[in-house]
N, C-alpha and C positions, 0 to 999 in steps of 0.2 A: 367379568365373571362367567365361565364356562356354566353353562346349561345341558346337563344330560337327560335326564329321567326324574321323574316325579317325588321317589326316596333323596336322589340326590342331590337335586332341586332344593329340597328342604334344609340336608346339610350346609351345602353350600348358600345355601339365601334364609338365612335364621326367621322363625318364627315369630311374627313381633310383641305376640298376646301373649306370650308365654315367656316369666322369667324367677329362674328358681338360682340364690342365693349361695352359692360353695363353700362352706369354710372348711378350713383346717383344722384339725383336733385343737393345736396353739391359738387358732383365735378365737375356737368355739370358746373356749377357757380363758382370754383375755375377755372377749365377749360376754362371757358370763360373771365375772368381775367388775369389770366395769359399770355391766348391765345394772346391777347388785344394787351399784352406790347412784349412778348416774343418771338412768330411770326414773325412777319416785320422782328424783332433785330437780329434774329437767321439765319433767310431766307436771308436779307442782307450780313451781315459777311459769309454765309458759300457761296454766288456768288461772293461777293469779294476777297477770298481765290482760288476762283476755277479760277478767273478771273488772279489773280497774278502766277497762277500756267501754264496758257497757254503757255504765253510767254518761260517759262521757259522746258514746255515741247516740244515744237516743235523746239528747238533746239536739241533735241537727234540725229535724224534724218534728219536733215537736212544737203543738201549738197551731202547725200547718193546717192549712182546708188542705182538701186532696186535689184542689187547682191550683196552688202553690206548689205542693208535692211533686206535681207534676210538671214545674217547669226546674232549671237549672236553682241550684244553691247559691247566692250571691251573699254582701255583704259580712257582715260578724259571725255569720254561722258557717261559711265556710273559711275563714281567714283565721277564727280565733281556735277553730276544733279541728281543724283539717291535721295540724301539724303537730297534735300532741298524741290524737290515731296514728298517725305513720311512724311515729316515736316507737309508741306502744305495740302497734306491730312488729316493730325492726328487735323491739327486746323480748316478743315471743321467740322470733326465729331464733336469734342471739341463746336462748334460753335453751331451745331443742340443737344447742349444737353447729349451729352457723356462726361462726364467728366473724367471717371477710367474706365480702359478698367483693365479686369482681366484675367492672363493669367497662364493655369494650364498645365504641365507637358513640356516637351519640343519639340521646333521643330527639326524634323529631317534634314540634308543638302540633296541637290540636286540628289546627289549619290545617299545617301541610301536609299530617297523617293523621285524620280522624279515627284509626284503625291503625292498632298493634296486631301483629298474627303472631301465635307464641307458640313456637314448636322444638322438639320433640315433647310432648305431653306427656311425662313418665308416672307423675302421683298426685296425691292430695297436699305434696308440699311447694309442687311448682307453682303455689299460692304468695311466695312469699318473694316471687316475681313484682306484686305489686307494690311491693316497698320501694324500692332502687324507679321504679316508673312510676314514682308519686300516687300513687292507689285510684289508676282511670277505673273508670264503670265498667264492669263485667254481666253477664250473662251468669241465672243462674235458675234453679228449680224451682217453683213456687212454696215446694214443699218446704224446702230450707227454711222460709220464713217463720215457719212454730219453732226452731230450735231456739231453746236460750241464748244469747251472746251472739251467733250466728245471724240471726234473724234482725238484731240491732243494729250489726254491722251492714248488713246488704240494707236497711235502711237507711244508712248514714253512708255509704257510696252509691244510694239512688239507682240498685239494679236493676237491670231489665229481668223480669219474672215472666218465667214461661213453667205451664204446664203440661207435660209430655203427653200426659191422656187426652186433653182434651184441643185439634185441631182447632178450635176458634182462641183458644190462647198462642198457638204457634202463629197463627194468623197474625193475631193481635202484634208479638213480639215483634214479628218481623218489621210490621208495620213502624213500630218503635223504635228500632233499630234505622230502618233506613232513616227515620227523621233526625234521629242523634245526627248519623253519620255525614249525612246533610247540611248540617248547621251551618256551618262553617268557620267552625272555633265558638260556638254560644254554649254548648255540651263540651266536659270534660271528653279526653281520648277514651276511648270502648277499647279491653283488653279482650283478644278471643284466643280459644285454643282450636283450631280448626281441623284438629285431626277428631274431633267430638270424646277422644276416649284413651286410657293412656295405653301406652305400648313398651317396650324396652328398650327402644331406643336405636334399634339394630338400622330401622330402616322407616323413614314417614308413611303413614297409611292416607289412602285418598282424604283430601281436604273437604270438606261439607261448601257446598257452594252460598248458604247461607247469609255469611260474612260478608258475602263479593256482593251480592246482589247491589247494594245502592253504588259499586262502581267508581269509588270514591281510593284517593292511592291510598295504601297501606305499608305499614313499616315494619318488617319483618323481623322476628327477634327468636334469638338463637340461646336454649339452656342446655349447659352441659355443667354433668357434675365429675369432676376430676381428681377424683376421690380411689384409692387401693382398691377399695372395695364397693362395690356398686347397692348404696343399703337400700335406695330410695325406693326402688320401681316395684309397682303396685299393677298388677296384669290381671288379664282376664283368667291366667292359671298361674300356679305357682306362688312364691311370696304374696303373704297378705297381705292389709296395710294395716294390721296390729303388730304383724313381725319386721316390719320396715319400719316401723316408730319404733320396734323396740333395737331393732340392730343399727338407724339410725344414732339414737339416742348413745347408745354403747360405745362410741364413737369418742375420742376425746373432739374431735371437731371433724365438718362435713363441708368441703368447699362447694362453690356453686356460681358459674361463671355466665352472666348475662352479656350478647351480644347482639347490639342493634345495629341492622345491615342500613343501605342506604333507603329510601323514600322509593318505591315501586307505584309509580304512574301507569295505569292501565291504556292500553291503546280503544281505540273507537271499537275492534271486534270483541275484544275483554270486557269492556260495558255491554255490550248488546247479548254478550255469553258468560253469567257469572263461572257456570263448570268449569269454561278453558281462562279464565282467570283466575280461580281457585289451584288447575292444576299446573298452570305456569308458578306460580308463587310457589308450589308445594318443592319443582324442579328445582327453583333457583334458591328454596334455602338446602334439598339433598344435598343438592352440588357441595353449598358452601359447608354442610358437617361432612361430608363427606361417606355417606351413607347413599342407598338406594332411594329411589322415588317409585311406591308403588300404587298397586289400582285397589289391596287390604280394605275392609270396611267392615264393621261391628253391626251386623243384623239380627235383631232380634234375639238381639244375647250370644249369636255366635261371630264368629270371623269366620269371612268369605271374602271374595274377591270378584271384582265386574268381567264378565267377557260379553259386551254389547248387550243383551236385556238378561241376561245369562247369569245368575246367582252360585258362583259353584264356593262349596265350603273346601278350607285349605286343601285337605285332602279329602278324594272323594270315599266316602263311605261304603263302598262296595269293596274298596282295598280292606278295607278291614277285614270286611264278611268274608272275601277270599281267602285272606290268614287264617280266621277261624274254623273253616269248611276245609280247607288243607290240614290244618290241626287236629281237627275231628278225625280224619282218615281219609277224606274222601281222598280218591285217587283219580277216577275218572270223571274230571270237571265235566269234559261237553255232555257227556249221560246227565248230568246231573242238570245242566243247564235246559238241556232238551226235553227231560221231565218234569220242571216248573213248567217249559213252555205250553208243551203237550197238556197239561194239567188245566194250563190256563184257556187253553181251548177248548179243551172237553164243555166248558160253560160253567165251571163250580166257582165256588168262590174268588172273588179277587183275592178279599184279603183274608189272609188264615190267622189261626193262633200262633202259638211256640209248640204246641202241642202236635196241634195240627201238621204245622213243618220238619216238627224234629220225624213225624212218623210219615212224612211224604216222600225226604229224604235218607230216612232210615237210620236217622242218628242216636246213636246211644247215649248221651249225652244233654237231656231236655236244656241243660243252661246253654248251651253250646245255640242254640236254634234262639235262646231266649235275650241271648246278647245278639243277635244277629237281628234282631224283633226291634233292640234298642237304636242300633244306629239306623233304624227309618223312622220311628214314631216313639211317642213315649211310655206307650202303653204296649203289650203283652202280642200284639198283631202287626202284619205288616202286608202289604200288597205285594203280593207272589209278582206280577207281573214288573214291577219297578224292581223288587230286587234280582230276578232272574235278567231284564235287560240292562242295569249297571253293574251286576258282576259279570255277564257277556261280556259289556262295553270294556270294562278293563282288566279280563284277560286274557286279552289278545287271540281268543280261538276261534276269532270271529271277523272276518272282514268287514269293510266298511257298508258295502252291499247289503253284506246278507243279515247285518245287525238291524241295519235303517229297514230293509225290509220288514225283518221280523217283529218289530217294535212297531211298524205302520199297523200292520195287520191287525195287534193288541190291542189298538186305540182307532181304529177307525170304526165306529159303531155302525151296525147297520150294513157294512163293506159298501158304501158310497164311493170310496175311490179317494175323501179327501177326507181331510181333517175341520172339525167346526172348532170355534177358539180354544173351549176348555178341553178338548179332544188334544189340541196341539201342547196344551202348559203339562197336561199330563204326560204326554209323549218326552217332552223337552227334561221334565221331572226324571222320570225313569232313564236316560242318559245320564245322567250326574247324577242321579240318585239322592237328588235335595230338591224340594219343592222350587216352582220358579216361580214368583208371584206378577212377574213384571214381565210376561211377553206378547200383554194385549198392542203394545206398539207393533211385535215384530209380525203380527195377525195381521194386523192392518195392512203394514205394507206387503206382506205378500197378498193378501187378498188383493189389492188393489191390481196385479198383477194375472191373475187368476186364483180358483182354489188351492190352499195345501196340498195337492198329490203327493205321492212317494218321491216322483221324480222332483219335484219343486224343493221339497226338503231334501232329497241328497245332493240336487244342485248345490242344496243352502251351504249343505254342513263339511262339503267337499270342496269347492271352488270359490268359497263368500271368504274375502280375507280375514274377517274376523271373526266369525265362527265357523270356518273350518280348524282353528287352532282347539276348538273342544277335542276333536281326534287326535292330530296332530302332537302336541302338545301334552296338555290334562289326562286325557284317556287312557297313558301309556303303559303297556305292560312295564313292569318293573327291571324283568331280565333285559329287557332288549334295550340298550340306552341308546340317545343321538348320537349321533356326532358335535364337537363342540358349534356353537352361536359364533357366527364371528361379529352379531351385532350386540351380544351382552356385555356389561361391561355394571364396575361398580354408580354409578351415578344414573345409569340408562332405565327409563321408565315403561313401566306397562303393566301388565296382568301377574297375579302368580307364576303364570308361566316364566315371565320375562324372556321374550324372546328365544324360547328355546324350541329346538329344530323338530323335523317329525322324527320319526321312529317308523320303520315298517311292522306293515301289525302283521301278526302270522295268519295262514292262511287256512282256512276251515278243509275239513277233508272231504 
């Protein structure tokens, strides 16, 4: 797959968090027909399935101390109740619309894959994965456990509960997890979905190394739904997953095709590195769907992508502010850039209001400065100096020089000549134009080297193979495309970029 520019980039390498549903006038109208009668019918039967299933699951455990609870279910309470839950499961799905579930290659036992890895992750129905693999142990929220019927269930598959807020529960988890995985067939198989988060399917997002940690092989298993219409997928924009249950359901039936690859035995450097066993796994199931393998990750509620300790969101947010400030009128960017900058030396405020910017830049338009306020912060203000150096940074009227320059001078307090750590996140910030939380590693190692100076970071961000691709690559003005990648390709992995070539930036005057 050819790589040109950052617009086209996008075309071409689809967005994964993002998918919104097309119909036709004819099907919105079948859709809604069906919806009419099929809905209620489907929606009922598959609560009253769940509802007959409660009773039956809350006796697994019942009567336990919580050092029984805690170890494997053995005897009449897993032999007599295991199989009239997987039943009752298999007649919810049946219920919402599954009618044939298709099942390709085989699954491995507990032994020789303690660990299923289950990807593409598209919804809350790719739950129904655990029927066809006998209903192993999953990973799930602590919170789940207050829901009605929910909360019986994850009791009677003896979930691992983790909660998100509070670090000594992830601890805890993990700890849990590697013991399962350990066992060596005494614990049922642990199902994961290791992309953490669903997507559309277009292309794998980075795998959570989590999984890998205890190093143990895992059995890779592949869902696709091969269905006219794609009802299921539940993103972080677009289709909800009220309107995926409902255009689901509208459906006279919704196929769904499980395929378990062979048993993946990690080598000695894969144990000692869960990351590159996570991202070898992730590779060799892209391969097999036939989609991309990428470095995508779900932070903090958004989608970004890794460039080395490098956080940049899909697109950088200064592209935006550029459209807008071209919209508005402006016509003479570099003035305009030059008078943030200037501004920002005079000594006044970092950060302004909407008010403040609409009247620094002379916009007639207070909304116009006020969306510009939104894509940095959540609130009404934004630091002039971050958005003045990543609307620089990506339009092109600034060479690579006189940028790094200019954005030194912003952040080196004091003019000491170098950057101290929270002096650099902020500098690295204001390039991408998204907070960087994670560049006390890349402090260190340049410290260890000497201070940050100008010259040590434009070393960095010019010559360092993997962050120099922030210029290269991310940074690019829009008109100016590459030249095709002759290393992209569909299956080939890496960053948002993927592998796409530089672009010459234009030259300041």
């Amino acid at each position: 797959m050819e790589q040109r520019g950052s617009r086209d980039r996008t075309q071409r390498y689809p967005h994964p968090f993002v998918h919104e549903l097309k119909l036709t006038t004819a099907q919105k109208i079948r859709g809604a027909v069906l919806g009419t009668v099929l809905f209620p019918l489907r929606v009922f039967f598959a609560a009253l399935f769940f509802l007959i299933m409660w009773p039956i699951a809350s006796l697994r455990l019942a009567g336990l101390s919580e050092a029984e609870r805690a170890e494997p279910i053995q005897g009449w309470r897993r032999w007599l109740l295991h199989t009239p839950v997987q039943l009752l499961s298999r007649a919810v799905f049946f219920s919402l619309g599954f009618l044939w579930i298709r099942v390709k290659g085989r699954q491995a036992g507990p032994k020789e894959a303690p660990l299923l890895a289950v990807a593409p992750h598209s919804s809350f129905l790719d739950i129904l994965v655990l029927v066809p693999a006998g209903l192993p142990t999953v990973v799930s929220r602590s919170e789940n456990c207050s829901l009605p019927v929910i909360g019986a269930l994850l009791e009677f598959n003896q979930a691992l509960l983790v909660s998100r807020k509070d670090p000594e529960s992830r601890k805890q988890c993990v700890m849990q997890l590697r013991e399962r995985l350990t066992s060596n067939g005494r614990w049922p198989q642990i199902l994961m979905y290791p992309e953490g988060t669903t997507t559309n399917g277009t292309a794998l997002i980075k795998f959570k190394p989590g999984a890998f940690m205890a190093g143990v092989p895992v059995q890779p298993v592949l869902l696709r739904y091969p269905n006219k219409l794609d009802t299921v997928r539940w993103t972080w924009k677009g289709t909800s997953w009220v309107q995926a249950l409902w255009y689901t359901t509208s459906q006279l039936y919704t196929n769904l095709t499980v395929e378990y690859l062979p048993v993946y035995t990690p080598s000695k450097e894969e144990k000692e590195n869960p990351a590159l066993y996570a991202e070898n796994v992730q590779k060799l199931m892209a391969d097999a769907l036939g989609i991309p393998a990428t470095d995508y990750v779900m932070e903090s509620r958004m989608p970004v992508s890794k460039l080395g300790c490098l956080t940049l969101p899909l697109e950088p947010p200064a592209r935006d502010a550029l459209t807008l400030l071209q919209q508005a009128g402006v016509s003479d960017m570099k003035a305009v850039l030059k008078l943030m900058i200037d501004s920002c030396h005079s000594g006044q405020e970092e950060r302004v209001s909407a008010e403040q910017l609409a009247s620094l830049l002379g916009l007639t338009d207070r909304q116009t400065a006020t969306k510009i306020c939104s894509l940095y912060s959540k609130g009404e203000q934004v630091d002039l100096r971050q958005l003045a150096v990543s609307v620089a940074a990506i339009s092109g009227l600034w060479t690579e020089d006189s940028l790094i320059h200019t954005a030194f001078t912003l952040y080196d307090g004091g003019c000491k000549g170098s950057l101290s750590a929270a002096e650099l996140q902020l500098f690295l910030a204001a390039l991408v134009g998204y907070p960087q939380p994670h560049t006390a590693e890349l402090y260190k190692e340049m410290a260890s080297r000497g201070q940050p100076t100008r010259e040590n970071l434009q070393a960095l961000l010019t010559e360092h193979p993997t962050y120099q691709r922030l210029f290269t690559e991310y940074l690019q003005p829009e008109e100016a495309p590459a030249p095709p990648s002759a290393n992209g390709g569909p299956g080939s992995h890496g960053t948002p970029m993927q592998n796409g070539t530089a672009n010459s930036r234009k030259k300041a005057d």
